[in-house]
N, CA, C and O atoms as CSV, one atom per row, in Angstrom:
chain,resi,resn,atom,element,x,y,z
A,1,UNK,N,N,29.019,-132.610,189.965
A,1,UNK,CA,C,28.059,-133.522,189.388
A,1,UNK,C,C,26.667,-133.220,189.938
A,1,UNK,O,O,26.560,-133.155,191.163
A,2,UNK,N,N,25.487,-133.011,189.104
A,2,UNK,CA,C,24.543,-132.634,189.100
A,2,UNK,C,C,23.646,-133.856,189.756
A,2,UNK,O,O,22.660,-133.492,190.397
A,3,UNK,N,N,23.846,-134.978,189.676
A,3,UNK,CA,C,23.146,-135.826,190.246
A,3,UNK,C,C,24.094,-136.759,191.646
A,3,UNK,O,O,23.734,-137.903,191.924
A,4,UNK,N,N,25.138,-136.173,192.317
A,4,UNK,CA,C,25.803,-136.894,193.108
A,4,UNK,C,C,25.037,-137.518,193.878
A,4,UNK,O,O,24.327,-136.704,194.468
A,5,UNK,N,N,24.715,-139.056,194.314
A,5,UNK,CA,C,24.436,-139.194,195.399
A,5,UNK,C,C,22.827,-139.610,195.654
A,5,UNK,O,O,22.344,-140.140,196.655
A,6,UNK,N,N,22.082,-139.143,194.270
A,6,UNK,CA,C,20.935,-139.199,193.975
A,6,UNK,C,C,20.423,-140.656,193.397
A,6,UNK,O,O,20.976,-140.848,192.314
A,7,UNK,N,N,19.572,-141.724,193.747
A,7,UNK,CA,C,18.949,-142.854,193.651
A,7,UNK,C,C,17.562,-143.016,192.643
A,7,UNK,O,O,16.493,-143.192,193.228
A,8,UNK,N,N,17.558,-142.960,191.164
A,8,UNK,CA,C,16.463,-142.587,190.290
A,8,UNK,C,C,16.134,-144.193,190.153
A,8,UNK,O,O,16.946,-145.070,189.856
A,9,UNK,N,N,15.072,-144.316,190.376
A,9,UNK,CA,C,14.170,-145.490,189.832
A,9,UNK,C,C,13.674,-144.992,188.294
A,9,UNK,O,O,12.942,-144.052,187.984
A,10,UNK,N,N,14.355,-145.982,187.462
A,10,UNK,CA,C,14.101,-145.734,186.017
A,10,UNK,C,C,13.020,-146.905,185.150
A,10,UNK,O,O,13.280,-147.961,184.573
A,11,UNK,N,N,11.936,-146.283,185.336
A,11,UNK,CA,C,11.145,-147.512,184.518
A,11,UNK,C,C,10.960,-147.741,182.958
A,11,UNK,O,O,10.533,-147.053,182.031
A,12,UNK,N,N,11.345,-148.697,183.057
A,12,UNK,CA,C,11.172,-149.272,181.249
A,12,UNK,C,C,9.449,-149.951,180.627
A,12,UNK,O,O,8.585,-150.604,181.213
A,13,UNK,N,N,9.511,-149.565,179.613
A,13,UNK,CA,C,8.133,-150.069,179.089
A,13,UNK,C,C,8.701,-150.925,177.624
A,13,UNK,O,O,9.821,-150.850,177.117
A,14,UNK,N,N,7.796,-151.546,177.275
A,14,UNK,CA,C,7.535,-152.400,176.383
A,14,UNK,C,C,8.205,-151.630,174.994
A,14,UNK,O,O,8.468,-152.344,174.027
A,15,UNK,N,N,8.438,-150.329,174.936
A,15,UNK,CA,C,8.560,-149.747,173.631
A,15,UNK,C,C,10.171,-149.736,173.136
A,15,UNK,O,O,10.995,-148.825,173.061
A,16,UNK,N,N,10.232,-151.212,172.825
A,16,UNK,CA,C,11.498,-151.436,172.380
A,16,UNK,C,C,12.662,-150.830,170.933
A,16,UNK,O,O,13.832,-151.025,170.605
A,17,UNK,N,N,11.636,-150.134,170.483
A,17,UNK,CA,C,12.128,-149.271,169.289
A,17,UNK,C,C,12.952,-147.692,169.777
A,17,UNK,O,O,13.667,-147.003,169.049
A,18,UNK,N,N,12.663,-147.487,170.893
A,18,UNK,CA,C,13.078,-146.259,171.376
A,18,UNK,C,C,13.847,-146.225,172.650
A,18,UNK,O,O,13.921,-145.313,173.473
A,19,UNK,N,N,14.532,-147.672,172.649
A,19,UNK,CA,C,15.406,-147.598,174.317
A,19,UNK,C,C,16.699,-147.039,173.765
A,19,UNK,O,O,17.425,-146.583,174.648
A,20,UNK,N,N,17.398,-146.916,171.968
A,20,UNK,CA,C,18.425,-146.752,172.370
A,20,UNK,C,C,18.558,-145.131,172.698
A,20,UNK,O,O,19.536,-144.700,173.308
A,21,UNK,N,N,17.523,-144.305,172.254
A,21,UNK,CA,C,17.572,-142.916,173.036
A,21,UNK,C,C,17.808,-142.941,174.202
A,21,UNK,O,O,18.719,-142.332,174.763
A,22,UNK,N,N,16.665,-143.957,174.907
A,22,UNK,CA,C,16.924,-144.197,176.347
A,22,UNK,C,C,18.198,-144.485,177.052
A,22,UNK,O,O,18.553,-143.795,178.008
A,23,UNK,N,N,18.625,-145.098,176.781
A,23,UNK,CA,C,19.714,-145.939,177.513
A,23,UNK,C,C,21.083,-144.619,177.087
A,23,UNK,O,O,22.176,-144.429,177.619
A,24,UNK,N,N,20.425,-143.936,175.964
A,24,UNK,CA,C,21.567,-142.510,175.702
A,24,UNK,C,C,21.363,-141.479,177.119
A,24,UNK,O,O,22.292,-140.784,177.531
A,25,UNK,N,N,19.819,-141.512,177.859
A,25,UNK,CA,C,19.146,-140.503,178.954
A,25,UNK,C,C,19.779,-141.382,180.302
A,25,UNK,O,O,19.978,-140.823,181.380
A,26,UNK,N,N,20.049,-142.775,180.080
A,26,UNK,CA,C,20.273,-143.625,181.275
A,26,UNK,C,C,22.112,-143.097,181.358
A,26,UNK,O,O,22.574,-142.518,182.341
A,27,UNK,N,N,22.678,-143.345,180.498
A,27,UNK,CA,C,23.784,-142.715,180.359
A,27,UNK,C,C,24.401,-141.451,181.088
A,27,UNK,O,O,25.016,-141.190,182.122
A,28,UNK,N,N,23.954,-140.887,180.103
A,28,UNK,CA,C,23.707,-139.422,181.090
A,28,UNK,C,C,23.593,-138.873,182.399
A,28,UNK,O,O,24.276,-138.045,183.002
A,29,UNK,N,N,22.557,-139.531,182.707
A,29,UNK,CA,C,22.261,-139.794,184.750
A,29,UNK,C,C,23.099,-140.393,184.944
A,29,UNK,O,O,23.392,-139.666,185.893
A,30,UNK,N,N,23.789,-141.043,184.956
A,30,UNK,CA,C,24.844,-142.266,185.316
A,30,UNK,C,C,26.391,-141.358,185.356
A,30,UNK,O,O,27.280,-141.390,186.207
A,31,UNK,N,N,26.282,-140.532,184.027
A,31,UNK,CA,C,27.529,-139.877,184.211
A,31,UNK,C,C,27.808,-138.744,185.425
A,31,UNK,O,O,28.782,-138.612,186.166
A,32,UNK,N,N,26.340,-137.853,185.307
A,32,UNK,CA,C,26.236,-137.553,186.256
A,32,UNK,C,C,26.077,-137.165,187.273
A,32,UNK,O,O,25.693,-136.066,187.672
A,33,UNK,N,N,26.504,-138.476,188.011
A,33,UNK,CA,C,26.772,-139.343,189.443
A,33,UNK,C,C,25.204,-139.713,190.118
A,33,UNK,O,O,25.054,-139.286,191.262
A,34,UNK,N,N,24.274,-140.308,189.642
A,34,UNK,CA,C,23.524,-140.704,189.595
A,34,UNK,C,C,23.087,-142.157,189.619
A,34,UNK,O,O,22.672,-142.713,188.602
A,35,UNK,N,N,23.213,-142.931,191.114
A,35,UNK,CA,C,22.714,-144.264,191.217
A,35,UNK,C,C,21.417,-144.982,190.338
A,35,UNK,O,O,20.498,-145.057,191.154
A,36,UNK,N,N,20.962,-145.533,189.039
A,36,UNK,CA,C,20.317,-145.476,188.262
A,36,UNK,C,C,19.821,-147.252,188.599
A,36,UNK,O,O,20.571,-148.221,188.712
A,37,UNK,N,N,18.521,-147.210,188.682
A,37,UNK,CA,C,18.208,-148.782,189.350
A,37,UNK,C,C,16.869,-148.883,188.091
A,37,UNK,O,O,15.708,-148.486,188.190
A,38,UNK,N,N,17.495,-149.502,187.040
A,38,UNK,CA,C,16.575,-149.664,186.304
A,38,UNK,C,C,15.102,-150.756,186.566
A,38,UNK,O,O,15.364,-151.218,187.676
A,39,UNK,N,N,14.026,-151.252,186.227
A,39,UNK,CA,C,13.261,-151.608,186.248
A,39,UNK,C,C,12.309,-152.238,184.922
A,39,UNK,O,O,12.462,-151.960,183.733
A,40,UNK,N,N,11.561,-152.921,185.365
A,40,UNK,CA,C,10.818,-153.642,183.925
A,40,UNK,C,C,10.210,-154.052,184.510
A,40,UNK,O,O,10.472,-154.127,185.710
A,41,UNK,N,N,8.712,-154.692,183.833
A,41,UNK,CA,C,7.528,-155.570,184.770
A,41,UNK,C,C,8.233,-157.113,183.935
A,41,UNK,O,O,8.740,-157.041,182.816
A,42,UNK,N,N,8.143,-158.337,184.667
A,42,UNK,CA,C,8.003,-159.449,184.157
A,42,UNK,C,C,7.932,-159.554,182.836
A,42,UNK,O,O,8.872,-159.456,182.048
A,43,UNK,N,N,6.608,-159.789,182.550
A,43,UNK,CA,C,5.854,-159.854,181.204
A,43,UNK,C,C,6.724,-158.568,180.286
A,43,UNK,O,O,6.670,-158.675,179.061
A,44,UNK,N,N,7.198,-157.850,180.641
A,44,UNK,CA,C,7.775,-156.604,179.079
A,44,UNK,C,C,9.259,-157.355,178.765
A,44,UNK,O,O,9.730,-157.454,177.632
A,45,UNK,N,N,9.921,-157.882,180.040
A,45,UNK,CA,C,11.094,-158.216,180.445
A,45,UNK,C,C,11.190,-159.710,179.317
A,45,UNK,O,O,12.186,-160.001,178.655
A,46,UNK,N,N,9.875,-160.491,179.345
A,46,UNK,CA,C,9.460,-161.699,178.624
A,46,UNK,C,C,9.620,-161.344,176.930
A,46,UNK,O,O,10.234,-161.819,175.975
A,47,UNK,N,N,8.750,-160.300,177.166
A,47,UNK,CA,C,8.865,-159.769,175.238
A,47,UNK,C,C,10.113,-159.394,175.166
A,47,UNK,O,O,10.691,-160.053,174.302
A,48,UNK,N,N,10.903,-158.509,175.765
A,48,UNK,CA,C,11.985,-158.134,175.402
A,48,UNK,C,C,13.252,-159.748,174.716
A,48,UNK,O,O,13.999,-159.821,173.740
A,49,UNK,N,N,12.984,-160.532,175.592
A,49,UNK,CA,C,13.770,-161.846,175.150
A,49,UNK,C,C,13.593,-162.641,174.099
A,49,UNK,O,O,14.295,-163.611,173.816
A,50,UNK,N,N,12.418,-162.144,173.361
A,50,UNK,CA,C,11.696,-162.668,172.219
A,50,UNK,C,C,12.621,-161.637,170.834
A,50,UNK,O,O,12.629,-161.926,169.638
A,51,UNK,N,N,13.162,-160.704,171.342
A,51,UNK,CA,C,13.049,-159.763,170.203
A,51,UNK,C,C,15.169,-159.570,170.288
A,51,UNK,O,O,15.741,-159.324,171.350
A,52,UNK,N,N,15.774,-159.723,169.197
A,52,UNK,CA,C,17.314,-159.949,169.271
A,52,UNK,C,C,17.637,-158.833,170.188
A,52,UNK,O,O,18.219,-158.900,171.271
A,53,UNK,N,N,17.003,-157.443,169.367
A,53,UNK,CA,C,17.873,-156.057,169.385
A,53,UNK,C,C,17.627,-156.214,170.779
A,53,UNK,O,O,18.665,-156.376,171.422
A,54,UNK,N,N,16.128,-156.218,171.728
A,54,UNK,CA,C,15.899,-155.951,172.766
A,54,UNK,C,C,16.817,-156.661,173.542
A,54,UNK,O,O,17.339,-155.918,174.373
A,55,UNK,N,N,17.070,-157.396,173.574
A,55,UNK,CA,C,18.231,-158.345,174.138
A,55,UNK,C,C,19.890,-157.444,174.398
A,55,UNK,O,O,20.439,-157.537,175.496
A,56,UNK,N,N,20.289,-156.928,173.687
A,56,UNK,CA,C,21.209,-156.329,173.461
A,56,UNK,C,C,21.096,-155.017,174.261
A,56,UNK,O,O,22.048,-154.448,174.796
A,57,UNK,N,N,19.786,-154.600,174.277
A,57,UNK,CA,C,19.873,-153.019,174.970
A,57,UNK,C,C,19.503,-153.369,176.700
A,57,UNK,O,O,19.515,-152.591,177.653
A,58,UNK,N,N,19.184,-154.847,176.657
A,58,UNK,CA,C,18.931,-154.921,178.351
A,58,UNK,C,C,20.202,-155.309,179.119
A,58,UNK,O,O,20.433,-155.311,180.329
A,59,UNK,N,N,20.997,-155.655,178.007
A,59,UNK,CA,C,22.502,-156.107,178.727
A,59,UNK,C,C,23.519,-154.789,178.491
A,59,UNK,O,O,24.652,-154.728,178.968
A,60,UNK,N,N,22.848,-153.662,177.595
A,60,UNK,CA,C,23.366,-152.456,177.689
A,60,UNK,C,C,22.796,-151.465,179.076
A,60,UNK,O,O,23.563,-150.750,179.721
A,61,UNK,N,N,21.509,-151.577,179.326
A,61,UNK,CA,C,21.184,-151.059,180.149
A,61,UNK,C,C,21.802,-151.436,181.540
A,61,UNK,O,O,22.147,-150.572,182.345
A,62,UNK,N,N,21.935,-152.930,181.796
A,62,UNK,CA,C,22.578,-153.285,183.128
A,62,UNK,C,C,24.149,-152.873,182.858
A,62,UNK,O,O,24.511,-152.638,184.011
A,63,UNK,N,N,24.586,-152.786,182.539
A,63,UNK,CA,C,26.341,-152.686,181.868
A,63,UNK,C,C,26.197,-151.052,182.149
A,63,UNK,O,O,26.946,-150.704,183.062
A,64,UNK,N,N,25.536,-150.137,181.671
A,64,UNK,CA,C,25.495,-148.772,181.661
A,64,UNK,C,C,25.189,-148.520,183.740
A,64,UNK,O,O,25.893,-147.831,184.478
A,65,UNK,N,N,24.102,-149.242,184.093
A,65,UNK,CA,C,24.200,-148.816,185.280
A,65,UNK,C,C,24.640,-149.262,186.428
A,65,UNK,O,O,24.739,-148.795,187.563
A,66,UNK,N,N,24.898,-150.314,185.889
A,66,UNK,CA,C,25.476,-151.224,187.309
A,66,UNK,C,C,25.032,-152.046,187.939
A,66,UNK,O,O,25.607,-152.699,188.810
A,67,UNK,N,N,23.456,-152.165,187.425
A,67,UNK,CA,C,22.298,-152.707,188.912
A,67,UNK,C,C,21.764,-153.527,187.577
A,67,UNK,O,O,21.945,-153.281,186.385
A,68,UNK,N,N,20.998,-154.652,188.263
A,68,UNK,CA,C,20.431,-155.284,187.385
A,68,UNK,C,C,18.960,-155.193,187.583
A,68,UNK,O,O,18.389,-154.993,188.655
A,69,UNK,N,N,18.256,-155.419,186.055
A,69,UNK,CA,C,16.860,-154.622,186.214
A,69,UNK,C,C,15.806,-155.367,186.922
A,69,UNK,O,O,15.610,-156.496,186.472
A,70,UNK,N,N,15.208,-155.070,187.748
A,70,UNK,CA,C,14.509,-155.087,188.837
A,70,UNK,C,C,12.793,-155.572,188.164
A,70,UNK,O,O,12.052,-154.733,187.651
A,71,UNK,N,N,12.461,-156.892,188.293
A,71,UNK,CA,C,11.031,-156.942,187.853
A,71,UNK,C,C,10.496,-157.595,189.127
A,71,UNK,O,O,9.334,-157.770,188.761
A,72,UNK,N,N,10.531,-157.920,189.970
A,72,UNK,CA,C,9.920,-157.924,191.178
A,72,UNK,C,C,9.340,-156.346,191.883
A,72,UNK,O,O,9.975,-155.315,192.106
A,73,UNK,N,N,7.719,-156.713,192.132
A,73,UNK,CA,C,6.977,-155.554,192.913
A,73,UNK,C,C,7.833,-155.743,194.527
A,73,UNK,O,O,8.190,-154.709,195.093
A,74,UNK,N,N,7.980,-156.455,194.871
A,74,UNK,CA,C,8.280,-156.532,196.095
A,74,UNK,C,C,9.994,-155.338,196.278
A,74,UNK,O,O,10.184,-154.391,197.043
A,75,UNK,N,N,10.766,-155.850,195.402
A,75,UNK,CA,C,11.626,-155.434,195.638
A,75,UNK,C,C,11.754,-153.930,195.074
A,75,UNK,O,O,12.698,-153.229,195.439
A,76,UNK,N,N,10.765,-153.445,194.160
A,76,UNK,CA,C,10.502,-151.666,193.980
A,76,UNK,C,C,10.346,-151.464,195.241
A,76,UNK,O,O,11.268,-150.913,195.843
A,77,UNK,N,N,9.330,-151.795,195.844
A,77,UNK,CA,C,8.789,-151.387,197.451
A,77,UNK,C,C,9.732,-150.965,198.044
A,77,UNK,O,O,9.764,-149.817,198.487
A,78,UNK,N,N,10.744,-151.864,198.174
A,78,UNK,CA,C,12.238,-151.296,199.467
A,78,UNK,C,C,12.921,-150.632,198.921
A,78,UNK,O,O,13.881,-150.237,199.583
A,79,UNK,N,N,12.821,-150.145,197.455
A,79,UNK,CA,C,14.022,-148.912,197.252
A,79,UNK,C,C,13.421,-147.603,198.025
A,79,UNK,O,O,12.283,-147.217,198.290
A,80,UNK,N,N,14.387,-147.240,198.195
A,80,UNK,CA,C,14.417,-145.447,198.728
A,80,UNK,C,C,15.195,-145.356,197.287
A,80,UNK,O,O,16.048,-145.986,196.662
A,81,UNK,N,N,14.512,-144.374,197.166
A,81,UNK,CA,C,14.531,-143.660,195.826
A,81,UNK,C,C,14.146,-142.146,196.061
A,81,UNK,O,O,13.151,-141.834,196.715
A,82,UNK,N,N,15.224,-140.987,195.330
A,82,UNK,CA,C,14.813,-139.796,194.881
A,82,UNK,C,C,13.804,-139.285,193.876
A,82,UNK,O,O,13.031,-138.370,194.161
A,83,UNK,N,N,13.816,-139.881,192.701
A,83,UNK,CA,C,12.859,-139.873,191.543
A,83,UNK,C,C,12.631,-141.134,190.939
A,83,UNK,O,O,13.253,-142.152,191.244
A,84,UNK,N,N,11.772,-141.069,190.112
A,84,UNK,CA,C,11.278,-141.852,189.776
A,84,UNK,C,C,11.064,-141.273,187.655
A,84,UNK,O,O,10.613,-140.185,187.298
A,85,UNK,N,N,11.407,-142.068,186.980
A,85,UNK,CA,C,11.514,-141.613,185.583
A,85,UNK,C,C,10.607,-142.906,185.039
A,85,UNK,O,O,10.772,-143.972,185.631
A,86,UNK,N,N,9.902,-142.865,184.220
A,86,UNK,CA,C,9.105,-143.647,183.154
A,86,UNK,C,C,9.679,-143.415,181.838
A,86,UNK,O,O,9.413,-142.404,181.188
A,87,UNK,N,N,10.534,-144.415,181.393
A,87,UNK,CA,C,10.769,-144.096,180.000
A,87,UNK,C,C,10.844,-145.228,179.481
A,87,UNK,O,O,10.798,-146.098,180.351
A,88,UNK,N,N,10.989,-145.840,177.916
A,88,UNK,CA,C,10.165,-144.473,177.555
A,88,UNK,C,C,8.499,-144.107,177.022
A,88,UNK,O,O,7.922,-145.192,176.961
A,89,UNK,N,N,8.045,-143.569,176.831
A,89,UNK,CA,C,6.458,-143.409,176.897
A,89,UNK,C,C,5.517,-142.943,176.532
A,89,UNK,O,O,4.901,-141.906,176.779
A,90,UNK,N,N,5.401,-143.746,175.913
A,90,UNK,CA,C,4.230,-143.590,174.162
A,90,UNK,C,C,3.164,-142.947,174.217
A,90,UNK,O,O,3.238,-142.107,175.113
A,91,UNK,N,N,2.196,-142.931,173.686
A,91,UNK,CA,C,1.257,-142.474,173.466
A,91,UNK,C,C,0.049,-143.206,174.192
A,91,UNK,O,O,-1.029,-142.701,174.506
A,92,UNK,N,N,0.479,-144.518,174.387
A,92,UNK,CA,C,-0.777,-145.241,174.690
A,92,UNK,C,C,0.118,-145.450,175.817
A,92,UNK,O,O,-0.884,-145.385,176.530
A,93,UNK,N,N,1.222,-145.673,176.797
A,93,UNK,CA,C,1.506,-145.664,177.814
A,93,UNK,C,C,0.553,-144.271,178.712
A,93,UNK,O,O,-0.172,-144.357,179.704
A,94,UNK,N,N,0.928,-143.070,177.886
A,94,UNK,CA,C,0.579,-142.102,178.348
A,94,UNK,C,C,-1.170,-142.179,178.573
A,94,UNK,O,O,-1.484,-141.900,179.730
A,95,UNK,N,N,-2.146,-142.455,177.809
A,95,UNK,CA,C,-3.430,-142.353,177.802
A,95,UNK,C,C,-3.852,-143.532,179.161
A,95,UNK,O,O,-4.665,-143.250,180.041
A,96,UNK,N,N,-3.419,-144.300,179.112
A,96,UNK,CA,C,-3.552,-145.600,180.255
A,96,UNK,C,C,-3.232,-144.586,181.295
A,96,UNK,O,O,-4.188,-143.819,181.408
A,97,UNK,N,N,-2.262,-144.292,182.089
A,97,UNK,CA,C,-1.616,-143.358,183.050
A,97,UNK,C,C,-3.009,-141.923,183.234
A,97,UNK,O,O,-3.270,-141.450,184.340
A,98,UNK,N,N,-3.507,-141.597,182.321
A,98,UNK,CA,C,-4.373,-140.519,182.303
A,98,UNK,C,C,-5.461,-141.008,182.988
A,98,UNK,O,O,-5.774,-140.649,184.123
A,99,UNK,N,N,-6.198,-142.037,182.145
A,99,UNK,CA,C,-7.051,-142.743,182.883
A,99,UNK,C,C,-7.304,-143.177,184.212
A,99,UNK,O,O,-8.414,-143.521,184.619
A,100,UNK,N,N,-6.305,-143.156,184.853
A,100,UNK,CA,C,-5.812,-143.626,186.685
A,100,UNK,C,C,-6.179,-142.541,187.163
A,100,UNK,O,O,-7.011,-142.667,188.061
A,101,UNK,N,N,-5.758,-141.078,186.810
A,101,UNK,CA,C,-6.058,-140.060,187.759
A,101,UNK,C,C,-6.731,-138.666,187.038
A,101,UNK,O,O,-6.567,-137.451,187.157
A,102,UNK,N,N,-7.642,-139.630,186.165
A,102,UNK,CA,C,-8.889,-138.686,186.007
A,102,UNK,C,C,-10.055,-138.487,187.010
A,102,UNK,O,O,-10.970,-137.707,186.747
C-alpha cells in the first residue's frame, strides 16, 4: 500500500457540484492505507446543510474515512499531518490562493 501509515489533511471547499469525484480521490487514499482527516470551514459546512445532495456526500465522506470532518481552526493546528490536499478547487478558489503569495 502506497499510502501505509500516511496522515493527509483533506480540505473541502464550498464546490458542492464536484465532491462526488472527490470523495471517488478520498476513496482511493483511504484504500490505499491512508489515514484521511477530512476538513471544512464552519460557514461551507453551514451551506452544505442547506443543500439535500450536499448532505449526503458529507455523511459519505465521514463513512468513507472514518474521522469526522474537522471545522474547528484550533483543532487543524494539532494534527500532525503528512500532506495536505485542497479539493476540490475552482477557479476562483484558485485565483484567491494566488493572490496570498503574489
Amino acid at each position: 500500500m502506497k499510502f501505509e501509515g500516511k496522515q493527509i489533511a483533506f480540505g473541502l471547499n464550498h464546490v458542492f457540484y464536484t465532491f462526488k469525484n472527490t470523495i471517488f480521490e478520498l476513496k482511493t487514499l483511504a484504500l490505499e492505507g491512508a489515514n484521511i482527516i477530512p476538513i471544512m470551514e464552519e460557514k461551507t459546512l453551514k451551506i452544505a446543510k442547506n443543500h439535500n445532495e450536499a448532505i449526503n456526500f458529507i455523511e459519505e465522506i465521514e463513512k468513507s474515512t472514518n474521522n469526522k470532518i474537522i471545522i474547528s481552526e484550533e483543532e487543524v493546528e494539532n494534527i500532525e499531518m503528512d500532506a495536505i490536499i485542497a479539493a476540490p478547487f475552482c477557479r476562483k478558489s484558485y485565483c484567491k490562493t494566488c493572490i496570498f503569495y503574489i
